[in-house]
Structures are given as structure tokens and as C-alpha cells.
mmJSON file of the N, C-alpha and C atoms, coordinates in Angstrom:
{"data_MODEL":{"atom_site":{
"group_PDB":["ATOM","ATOM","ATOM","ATOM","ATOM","ATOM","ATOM","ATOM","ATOM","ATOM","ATOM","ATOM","ATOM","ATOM","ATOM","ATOM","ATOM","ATOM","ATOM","ATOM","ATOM","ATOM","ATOM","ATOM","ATOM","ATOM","ATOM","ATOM","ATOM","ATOM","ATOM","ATOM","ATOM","ATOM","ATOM","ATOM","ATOM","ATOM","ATOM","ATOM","ATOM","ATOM","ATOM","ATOM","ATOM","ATOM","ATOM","ATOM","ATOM","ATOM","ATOM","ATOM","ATOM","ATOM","ATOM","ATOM","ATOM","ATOM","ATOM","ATOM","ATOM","ATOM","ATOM","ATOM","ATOM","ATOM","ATOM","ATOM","ATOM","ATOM","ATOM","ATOM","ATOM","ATOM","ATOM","ATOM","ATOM","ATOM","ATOM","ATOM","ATOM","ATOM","ATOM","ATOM","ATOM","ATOM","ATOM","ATOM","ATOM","ATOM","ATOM","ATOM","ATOM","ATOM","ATOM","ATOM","ATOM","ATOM","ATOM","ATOM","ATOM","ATOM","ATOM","ATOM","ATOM","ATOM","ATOM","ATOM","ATOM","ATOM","ATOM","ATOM","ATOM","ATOM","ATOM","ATOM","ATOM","ATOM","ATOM","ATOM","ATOM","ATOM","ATOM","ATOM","ATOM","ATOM","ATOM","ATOM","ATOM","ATOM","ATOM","ATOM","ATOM","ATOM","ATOM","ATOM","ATOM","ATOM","ATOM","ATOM","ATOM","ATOM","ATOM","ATOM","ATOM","ATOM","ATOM","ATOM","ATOM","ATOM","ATOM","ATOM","ATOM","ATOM","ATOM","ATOM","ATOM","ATOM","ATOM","ATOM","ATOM","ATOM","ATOM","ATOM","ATOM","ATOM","ATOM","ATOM","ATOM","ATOM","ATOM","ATOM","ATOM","ATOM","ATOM","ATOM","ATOM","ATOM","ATOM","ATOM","ATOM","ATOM","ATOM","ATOM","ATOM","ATOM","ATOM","ATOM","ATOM","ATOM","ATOM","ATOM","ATOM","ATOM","ATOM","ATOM","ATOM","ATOM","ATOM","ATOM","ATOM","ATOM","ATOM","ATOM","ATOM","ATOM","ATOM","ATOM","ATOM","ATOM","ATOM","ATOM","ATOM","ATOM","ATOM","ATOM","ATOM","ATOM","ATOM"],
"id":[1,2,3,4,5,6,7,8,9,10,11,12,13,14,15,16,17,18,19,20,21,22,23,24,25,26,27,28,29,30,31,32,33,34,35,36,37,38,39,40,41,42,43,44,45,46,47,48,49,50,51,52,53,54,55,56,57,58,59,60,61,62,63,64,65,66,67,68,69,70,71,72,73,74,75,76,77,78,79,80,81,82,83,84,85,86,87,88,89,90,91,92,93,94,95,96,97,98,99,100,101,102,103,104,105,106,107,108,109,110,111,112,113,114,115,116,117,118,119,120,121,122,123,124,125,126,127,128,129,130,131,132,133,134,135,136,137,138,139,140,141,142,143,144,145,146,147,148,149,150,151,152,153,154,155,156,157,158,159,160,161,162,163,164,165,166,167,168,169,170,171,172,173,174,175,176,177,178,179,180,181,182,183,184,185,186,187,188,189,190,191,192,193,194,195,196,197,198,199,200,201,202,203,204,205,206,207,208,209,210,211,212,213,214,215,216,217,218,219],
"type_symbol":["N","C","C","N","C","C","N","C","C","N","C","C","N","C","C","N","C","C","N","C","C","N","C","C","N","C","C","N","C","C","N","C","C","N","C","C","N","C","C","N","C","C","N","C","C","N","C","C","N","C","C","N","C","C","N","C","C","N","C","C","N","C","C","N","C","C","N","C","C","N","C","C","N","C","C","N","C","C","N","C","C","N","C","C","N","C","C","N","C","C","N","C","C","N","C","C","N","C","C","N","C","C","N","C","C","N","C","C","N","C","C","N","C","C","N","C","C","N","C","C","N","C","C","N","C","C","N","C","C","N","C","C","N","C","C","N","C","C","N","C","C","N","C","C","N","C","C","N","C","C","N","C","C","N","C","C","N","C","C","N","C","C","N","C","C","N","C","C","N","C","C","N","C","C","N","C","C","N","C","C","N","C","C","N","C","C","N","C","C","N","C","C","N","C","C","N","C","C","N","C","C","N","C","C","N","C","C","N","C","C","N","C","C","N","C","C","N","C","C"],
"label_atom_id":["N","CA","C","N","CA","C","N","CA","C","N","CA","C","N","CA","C","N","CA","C","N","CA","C","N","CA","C","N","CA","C","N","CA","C","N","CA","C","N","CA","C","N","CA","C","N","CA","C","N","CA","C","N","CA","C","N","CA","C","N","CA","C","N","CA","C","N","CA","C","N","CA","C","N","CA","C","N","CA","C","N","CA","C","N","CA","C","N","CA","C","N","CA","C","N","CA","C","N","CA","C","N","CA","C","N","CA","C","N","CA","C","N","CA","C","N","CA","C","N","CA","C","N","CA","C","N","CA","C","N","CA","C","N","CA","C","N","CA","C","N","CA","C","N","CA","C","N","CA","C","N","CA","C","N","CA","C","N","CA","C","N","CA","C","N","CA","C","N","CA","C","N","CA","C","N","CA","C","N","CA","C","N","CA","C","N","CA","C","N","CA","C","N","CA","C","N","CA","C","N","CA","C","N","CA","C","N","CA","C","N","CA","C","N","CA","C","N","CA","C","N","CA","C","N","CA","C","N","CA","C","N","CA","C","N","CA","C","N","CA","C","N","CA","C","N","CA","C","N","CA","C","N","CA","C"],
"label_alt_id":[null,null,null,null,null,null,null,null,null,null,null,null,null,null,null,null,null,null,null,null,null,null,null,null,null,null,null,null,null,null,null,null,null,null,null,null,null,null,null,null,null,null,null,null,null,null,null,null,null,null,null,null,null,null,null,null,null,null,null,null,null,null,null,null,null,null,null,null,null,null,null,null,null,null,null,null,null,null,null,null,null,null,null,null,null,null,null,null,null,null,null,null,null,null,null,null,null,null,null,null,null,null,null,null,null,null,null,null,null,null,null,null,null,null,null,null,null,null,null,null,null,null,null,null,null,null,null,null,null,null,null,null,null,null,null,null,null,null,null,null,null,null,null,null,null,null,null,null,null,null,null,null,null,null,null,null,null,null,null,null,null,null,null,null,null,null,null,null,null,null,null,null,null,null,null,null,null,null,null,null,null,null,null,null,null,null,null,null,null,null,null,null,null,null,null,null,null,null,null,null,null,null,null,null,null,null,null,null,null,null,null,null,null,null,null,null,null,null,null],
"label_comp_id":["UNK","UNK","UNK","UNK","UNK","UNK","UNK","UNK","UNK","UNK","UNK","UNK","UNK","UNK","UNK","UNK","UNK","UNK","UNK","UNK","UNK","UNK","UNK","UNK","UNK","UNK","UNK","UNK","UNK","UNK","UNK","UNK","UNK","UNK","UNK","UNK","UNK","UNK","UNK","UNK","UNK","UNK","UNK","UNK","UNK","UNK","UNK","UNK","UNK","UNK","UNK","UNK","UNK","UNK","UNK","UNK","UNK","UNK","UNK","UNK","UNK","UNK","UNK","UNK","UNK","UNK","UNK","UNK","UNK","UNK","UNK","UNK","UNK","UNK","UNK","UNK","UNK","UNK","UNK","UNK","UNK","UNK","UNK","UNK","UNK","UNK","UNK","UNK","UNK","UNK","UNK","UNK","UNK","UNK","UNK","UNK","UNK","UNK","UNK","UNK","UNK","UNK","UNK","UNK","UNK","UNK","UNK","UNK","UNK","UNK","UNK","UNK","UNK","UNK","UNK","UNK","UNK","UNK","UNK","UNK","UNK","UNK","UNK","UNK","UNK","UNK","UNK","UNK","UNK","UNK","UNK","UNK","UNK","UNK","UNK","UNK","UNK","UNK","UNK","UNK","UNK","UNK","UNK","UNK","UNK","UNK","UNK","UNK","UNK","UNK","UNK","UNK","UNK","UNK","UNK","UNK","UNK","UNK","UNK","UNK","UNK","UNK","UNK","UNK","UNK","UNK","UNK","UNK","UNK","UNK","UNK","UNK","UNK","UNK","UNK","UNK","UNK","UNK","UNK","UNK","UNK","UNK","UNK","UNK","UNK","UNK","UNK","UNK","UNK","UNK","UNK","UNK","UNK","UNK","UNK","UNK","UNK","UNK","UNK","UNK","UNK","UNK","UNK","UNK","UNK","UNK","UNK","UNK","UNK","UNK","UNK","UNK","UNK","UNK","UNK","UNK","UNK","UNK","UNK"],
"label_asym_id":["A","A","A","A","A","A","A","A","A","A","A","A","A","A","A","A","A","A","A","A","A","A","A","A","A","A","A","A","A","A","A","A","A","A","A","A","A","A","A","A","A","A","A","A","A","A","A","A","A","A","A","A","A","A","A","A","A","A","A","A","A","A","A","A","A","A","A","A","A","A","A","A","A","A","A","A","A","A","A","A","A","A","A","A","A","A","A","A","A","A","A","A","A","A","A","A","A","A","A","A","A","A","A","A","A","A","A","A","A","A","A","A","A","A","A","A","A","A","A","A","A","A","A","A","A","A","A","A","A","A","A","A","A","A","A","A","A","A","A","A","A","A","A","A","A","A","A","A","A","A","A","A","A","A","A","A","A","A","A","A","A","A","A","A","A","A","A","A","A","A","A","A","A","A","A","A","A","A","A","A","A","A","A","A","A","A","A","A","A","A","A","A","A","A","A","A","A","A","A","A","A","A","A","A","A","A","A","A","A","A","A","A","A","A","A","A","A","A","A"],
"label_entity_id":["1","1","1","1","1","1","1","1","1","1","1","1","1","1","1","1","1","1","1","1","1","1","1","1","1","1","1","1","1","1","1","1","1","1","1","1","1","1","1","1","1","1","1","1","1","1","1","1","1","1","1","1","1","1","1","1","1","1","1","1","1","1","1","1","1","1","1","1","1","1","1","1","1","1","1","1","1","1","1","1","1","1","1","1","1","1","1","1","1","1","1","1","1","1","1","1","1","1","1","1","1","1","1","1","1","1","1","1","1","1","1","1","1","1","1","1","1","1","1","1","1","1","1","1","1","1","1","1","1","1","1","1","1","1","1","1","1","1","1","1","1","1","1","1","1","1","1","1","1","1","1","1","1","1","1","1","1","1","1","1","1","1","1","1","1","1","1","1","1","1","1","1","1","1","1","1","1","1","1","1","1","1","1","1","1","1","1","1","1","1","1","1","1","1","1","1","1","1","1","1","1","1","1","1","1","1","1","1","1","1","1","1","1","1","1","1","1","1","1"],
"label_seq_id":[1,1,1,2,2,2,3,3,3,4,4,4,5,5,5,6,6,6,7,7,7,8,8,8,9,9,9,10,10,10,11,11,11,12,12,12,13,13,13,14,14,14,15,15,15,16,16,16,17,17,17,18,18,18,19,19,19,20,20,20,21,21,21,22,22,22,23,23,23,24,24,24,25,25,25,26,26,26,27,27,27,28,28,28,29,29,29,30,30,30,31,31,31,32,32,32,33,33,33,34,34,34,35,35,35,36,36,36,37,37,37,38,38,38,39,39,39,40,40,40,41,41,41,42,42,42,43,43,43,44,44,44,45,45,45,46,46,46,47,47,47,48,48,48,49,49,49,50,50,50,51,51,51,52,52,52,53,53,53,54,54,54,55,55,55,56,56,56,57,57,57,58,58,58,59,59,59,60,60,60,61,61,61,62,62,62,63,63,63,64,64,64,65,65,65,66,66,66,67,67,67,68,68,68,69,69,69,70,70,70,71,71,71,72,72,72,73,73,73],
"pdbx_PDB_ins_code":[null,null,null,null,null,null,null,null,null,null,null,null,null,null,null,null,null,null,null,null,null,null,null,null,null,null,null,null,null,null,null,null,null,null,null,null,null,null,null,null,null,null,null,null,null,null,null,null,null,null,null,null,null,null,null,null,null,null,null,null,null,null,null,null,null,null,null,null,null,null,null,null,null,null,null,null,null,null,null,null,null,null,null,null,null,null,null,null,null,null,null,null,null,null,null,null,null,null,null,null,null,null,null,null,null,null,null,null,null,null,null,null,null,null,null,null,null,null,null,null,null,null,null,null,null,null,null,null,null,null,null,null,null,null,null,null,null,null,null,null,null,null,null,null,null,null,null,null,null,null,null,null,null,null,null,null,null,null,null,null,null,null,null,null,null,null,null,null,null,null,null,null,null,null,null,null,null,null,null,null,null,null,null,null,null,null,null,null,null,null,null,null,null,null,null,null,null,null,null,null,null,null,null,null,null,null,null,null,null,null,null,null,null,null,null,null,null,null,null],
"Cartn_x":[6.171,6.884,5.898,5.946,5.424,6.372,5.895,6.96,6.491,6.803,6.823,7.404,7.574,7.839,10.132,10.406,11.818,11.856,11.42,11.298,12.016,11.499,11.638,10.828,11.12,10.49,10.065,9.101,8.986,8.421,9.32,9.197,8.225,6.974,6.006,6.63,6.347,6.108,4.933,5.146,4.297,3.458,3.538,2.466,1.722,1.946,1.36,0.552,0.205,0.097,-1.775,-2.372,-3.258,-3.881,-2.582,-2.903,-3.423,-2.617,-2.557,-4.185,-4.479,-5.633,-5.272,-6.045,-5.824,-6.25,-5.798,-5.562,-7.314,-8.492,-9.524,-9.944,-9.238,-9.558,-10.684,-10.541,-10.866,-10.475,-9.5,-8.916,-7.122,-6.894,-5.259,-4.556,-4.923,-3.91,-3.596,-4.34,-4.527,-4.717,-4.101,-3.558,-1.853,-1.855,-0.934,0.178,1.169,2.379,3.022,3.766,4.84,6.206,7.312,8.485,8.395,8.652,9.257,9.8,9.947,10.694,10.356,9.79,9.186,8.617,8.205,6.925,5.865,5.702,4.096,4.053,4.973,4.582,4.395,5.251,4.619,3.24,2.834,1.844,0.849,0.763,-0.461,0.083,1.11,1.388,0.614,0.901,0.19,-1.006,-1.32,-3.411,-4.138,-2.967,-3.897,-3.813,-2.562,-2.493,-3.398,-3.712,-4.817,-5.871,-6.512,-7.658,-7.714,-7.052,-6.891,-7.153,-6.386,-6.457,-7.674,-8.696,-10.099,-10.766,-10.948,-11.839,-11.473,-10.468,-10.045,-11.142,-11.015,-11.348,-13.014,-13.417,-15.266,-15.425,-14.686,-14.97,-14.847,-14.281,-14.266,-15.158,-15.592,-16.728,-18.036,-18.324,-19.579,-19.575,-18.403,-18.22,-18.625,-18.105,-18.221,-20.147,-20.614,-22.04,-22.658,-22.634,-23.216,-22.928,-21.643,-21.547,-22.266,-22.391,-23.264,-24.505,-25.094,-26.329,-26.773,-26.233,-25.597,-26.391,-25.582,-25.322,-26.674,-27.148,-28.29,-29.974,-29.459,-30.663,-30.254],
"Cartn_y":[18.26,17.178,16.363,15.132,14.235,13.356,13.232,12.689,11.407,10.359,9.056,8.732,6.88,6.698,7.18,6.771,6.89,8.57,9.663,10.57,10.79,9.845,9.548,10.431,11.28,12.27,11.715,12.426,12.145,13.438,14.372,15.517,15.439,16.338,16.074,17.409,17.366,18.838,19.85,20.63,21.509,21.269,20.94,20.675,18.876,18.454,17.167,17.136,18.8,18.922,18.409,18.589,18.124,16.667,16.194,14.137,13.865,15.366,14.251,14.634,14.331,14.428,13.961,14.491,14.223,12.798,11.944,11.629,11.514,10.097,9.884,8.803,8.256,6.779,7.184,6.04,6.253,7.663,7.07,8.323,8.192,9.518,9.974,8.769,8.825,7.676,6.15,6.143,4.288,4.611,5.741,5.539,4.853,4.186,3.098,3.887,3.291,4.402,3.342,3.128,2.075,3.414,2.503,3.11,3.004,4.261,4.267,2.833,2.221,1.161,0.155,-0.616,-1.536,-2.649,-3.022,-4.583,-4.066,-3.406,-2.955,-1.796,-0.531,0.057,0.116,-0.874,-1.397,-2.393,-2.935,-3.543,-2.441,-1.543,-0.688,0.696,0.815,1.268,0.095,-1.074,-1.764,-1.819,-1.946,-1.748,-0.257,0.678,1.961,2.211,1.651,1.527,0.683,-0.771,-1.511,-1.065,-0.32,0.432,1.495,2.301,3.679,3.286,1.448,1.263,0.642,-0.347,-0.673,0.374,1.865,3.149,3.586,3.21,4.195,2.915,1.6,0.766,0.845,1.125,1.137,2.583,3.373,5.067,4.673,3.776,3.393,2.739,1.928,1.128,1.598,2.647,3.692,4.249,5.153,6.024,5.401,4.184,3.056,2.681,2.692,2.327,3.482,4.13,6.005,6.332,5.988,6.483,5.414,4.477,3.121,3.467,3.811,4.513,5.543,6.699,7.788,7.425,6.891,6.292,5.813,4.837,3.827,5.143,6.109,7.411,7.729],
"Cartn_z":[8.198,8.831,9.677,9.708,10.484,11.266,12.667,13.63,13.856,13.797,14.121,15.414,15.442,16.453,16.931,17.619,17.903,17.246,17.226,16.826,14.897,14.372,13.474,12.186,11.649,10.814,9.507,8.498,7.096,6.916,5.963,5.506,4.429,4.37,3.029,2.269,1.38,0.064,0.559,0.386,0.56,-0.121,-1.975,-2.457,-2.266,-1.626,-1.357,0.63,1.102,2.221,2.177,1.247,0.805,0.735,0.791,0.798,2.185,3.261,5.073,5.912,6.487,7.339,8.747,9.604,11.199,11.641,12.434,12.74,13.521,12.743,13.117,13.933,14.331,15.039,16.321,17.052,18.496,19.425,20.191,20.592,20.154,20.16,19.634,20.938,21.822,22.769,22.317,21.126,21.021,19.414,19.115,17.686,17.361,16.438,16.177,15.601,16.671,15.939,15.632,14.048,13.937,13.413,13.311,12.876,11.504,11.002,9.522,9.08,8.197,7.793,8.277,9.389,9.933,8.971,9.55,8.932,8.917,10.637,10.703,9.555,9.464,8.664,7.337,6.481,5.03,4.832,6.036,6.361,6.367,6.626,6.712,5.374,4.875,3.57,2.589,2.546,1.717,1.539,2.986,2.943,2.589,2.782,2.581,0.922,-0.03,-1.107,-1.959,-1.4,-1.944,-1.494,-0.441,-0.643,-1.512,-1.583,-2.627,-4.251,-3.968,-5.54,-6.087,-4.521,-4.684,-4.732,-3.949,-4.509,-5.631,-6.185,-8.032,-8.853,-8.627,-9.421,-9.271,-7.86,-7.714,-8.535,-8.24,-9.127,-10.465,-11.523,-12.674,-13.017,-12.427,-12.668,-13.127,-11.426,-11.231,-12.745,-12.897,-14.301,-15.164,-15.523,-17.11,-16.76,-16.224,-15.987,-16.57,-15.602,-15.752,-17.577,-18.4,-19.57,-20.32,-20.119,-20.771,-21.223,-19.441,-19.402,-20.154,-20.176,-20.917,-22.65,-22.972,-24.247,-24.849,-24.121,-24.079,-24.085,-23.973,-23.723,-25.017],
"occupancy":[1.0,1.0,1.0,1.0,1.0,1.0,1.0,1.0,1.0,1.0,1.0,1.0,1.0,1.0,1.0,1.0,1.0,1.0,1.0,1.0,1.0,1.0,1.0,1.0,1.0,1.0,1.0,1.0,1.0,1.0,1.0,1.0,1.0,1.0,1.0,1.0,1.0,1.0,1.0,1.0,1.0,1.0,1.0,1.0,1.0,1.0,1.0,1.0,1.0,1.0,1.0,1.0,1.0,1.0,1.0,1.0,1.0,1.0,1.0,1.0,1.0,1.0,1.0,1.0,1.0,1.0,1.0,1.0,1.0,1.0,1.0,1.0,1.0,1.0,1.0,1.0,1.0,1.0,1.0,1.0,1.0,1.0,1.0,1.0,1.0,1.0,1.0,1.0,1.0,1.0,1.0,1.0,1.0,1.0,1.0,1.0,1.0,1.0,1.0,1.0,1.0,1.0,1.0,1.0,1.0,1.0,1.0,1.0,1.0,1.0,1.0,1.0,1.0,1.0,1.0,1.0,1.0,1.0,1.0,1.0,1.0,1.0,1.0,1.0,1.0,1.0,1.0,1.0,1.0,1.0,1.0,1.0,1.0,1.0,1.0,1.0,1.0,1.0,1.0,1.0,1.0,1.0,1.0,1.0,1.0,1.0,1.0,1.0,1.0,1.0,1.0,1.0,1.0,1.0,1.0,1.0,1.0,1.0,1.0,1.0,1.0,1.0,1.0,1.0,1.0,1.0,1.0,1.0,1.0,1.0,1.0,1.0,1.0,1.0,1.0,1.0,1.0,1.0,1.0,1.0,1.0,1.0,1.0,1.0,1.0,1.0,1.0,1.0,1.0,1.0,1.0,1.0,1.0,1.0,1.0,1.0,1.0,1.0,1.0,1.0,1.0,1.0,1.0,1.0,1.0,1.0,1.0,1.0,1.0,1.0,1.0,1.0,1.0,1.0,1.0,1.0,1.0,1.0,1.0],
"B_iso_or_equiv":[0.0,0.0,0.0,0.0,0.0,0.0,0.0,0.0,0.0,0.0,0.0,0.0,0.0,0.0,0.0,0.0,0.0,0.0,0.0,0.0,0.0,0.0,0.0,0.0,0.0,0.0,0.0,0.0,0.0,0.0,0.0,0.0,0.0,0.0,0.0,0.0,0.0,0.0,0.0,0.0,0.0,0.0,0.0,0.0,0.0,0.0,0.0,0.0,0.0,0.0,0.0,0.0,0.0,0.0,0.0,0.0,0.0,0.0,0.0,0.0,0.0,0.0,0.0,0.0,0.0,0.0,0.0,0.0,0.0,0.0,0.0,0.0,0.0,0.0,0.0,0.0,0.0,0.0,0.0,0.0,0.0,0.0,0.0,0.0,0.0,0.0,0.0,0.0,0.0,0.0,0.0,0.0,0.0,0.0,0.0,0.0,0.0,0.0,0.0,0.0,0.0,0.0,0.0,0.0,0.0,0.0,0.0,0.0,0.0,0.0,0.0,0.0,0.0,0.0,0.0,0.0,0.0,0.0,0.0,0.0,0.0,0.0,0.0,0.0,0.0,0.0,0.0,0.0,0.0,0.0,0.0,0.0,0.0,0.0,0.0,0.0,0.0,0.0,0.0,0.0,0.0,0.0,0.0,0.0,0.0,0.0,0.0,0.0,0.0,0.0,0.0,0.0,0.0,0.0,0.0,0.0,0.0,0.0,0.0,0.0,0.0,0.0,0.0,0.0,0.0,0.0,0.0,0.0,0.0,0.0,0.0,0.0,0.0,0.0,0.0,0.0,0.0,0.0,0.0,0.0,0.0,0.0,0.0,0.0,0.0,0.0,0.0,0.0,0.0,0.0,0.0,0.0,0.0,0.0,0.0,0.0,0.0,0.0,0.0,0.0,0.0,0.0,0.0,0.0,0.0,0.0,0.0,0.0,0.0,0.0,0.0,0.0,0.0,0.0,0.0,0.0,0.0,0.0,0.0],
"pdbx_formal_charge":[null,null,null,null,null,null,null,null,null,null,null,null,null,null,null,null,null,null,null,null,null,null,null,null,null,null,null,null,null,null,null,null,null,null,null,null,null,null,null,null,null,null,null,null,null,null,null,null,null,null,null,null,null,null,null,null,null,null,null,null,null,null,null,null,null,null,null,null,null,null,null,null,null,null,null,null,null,null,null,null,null,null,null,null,null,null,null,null,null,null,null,null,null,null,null,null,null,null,null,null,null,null,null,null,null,null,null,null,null,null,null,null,null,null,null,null,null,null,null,null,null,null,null,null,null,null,null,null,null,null,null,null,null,null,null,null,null,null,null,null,null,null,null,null,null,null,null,null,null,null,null,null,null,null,null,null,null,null,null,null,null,null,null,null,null,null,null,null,null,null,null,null,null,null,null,null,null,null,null,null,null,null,null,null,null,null,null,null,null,null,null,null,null,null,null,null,null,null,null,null,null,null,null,null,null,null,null,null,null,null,null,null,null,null,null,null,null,null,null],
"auth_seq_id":[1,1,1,2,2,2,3,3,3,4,4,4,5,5,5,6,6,6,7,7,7,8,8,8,9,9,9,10,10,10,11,11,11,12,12,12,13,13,13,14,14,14,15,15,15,16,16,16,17,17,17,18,18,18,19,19,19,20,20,20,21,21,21,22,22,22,23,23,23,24,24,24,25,25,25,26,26,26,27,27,27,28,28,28,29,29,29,30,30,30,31,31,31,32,32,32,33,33,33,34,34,34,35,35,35,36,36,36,37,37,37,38,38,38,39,39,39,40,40,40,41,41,41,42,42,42,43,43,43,44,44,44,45,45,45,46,46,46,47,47,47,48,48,48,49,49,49,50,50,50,51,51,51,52,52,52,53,53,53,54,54,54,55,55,55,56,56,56,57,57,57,58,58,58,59,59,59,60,60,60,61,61,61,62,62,62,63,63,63,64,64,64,65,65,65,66,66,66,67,67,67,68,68,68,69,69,69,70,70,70,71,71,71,72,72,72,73,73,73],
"auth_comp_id":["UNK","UNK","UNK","UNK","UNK","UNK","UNK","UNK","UNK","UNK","UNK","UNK","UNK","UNK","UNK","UNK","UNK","UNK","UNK","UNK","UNK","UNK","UNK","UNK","UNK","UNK","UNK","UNK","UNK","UNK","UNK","UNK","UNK","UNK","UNK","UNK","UNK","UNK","UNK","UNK","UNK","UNK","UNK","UNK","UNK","UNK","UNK","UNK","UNK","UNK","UNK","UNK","UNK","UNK","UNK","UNK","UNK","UNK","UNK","UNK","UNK","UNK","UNK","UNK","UNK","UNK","UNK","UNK","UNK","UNK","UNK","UNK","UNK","UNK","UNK","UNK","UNK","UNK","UNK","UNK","UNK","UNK","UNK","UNK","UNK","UNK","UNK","UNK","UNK","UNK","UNK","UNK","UNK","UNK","UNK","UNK","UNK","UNK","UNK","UNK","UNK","UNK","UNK","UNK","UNK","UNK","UNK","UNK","UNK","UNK","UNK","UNK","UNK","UNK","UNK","UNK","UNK","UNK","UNK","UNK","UNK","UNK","UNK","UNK","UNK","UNK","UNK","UNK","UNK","UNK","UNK","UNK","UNK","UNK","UNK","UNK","UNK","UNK","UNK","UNK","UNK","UNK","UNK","UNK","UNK","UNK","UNK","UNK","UNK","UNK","UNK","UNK","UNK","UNK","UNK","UNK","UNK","UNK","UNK","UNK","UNK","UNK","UNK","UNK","UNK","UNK","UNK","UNK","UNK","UNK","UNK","UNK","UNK","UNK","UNK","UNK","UNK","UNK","UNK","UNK","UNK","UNK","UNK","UNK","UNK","UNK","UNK","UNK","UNK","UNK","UNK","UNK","UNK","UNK","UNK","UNK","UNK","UNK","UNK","UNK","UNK","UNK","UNK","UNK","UNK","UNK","UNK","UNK","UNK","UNK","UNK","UNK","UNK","UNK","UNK","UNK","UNK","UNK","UNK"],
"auth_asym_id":["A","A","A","A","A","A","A","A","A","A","A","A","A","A","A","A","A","A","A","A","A","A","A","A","A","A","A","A","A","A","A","A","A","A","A","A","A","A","A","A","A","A","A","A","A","A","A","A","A","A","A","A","A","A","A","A","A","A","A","A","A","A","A","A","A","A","A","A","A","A","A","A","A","A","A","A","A","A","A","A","A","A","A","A","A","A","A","A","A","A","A","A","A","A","A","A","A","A","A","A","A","A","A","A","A","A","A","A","A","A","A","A","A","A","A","A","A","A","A","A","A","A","A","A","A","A","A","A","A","A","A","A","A","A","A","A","A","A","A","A","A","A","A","A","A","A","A","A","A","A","A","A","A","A","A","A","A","A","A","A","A","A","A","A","A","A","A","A","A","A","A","A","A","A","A","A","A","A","A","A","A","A","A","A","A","A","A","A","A","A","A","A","A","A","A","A","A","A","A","A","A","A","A","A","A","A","A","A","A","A","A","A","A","A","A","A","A","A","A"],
"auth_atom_id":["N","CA","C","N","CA","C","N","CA","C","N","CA","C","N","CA","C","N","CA","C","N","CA","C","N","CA","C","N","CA","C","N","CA","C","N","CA","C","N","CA","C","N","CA","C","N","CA","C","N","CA","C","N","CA","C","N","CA","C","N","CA","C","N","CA","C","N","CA","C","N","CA","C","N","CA","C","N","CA","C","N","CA","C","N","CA","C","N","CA","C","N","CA","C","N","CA","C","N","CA","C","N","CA","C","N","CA","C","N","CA","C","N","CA","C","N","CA","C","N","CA","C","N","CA","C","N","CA","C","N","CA","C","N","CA","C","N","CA","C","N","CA","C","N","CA","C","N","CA","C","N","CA","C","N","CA","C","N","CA","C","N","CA","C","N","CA","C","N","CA","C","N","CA","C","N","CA","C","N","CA","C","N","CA","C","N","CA","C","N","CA","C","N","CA","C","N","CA","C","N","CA","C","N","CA","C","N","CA","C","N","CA","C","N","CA","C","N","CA","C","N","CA","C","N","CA","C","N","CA","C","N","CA","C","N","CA","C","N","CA","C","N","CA","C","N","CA","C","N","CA","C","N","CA","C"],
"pdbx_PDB_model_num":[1,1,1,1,1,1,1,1,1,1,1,1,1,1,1,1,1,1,1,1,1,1,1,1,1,1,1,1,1,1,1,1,1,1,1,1,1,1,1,1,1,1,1,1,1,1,1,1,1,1,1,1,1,1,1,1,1,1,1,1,1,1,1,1,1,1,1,1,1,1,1,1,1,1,1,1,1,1,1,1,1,1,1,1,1,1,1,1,1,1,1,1,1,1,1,1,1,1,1,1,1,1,1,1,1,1,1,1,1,1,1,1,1,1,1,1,1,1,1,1,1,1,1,1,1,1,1,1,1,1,1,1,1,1,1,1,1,1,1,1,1,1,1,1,1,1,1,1,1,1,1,1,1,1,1,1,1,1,1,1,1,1,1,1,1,1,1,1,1,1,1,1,1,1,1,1,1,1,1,1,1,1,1,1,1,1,1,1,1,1,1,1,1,1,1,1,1,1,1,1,1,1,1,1,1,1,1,1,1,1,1,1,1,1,1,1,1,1,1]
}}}
């Protein structure tokens, strides 16, 4: 379970306990708490999704080079 703001919960899976990590910023006091459902929080659901989906696309790339290379030997 993760507690949000207004004590607002989001239950994970046990098998997805693996996705979460602590909490790295500055310091834990001036980490950004938004509410479930918010603006702010699909706002930063969106950015952590378009980053996840720019590192899958640089990891494809790297790969398609490396097998090129590969090939070219």
C-alpha cells in the first residue's frame, strides 16, 4: 500500500512490489505529494510514462546498432 495525500491509498500486487523504489529526491520533506486523481498527478503519470517510453525506445535503438554491428563482422 502506498499512502498519498488526504490519506488516500493505492494498493500494489505483491507481484508488481518490484516496480516501487524509495522515494530519491532532495529531502523526503519537499517531496511532492499530489492526490490520486488530480491534474498534478496525471501530469507526472504522464511524464514518468513518456520517459519509460523514451528509455524503451534509446534501449531499441542501442540493440538495433549493436546487431547491425554484429552482422557487419
Amino acid at each position: 500500500m502506498i499512502q498519498y495525500r488526504d490519506n488516500a491509498k493505492l494498493y500494489v500486487p505483491v507481484t508488481s512490489l518490484d516496480l516501487l523504489s524509495k522515494y530519491s529526491g532532495s529531502e523526503k520533506s519537499s517531496a511532492p505529494l499530489h492526490k490520486l486523481g488530480s491534474d498534478q498527478w496525471d501530469k507526472a503519470r504522464r511524464k514518468a510514462a513518456e520517459k519509460a517510453n523514451d528509455t524503451a525506445a534509446e534501449l531499441l535503438d542501442i540493440y538495433a546498432r549493436r546487431e547491425a554491428q554484429s552482422v557487419k563482422e
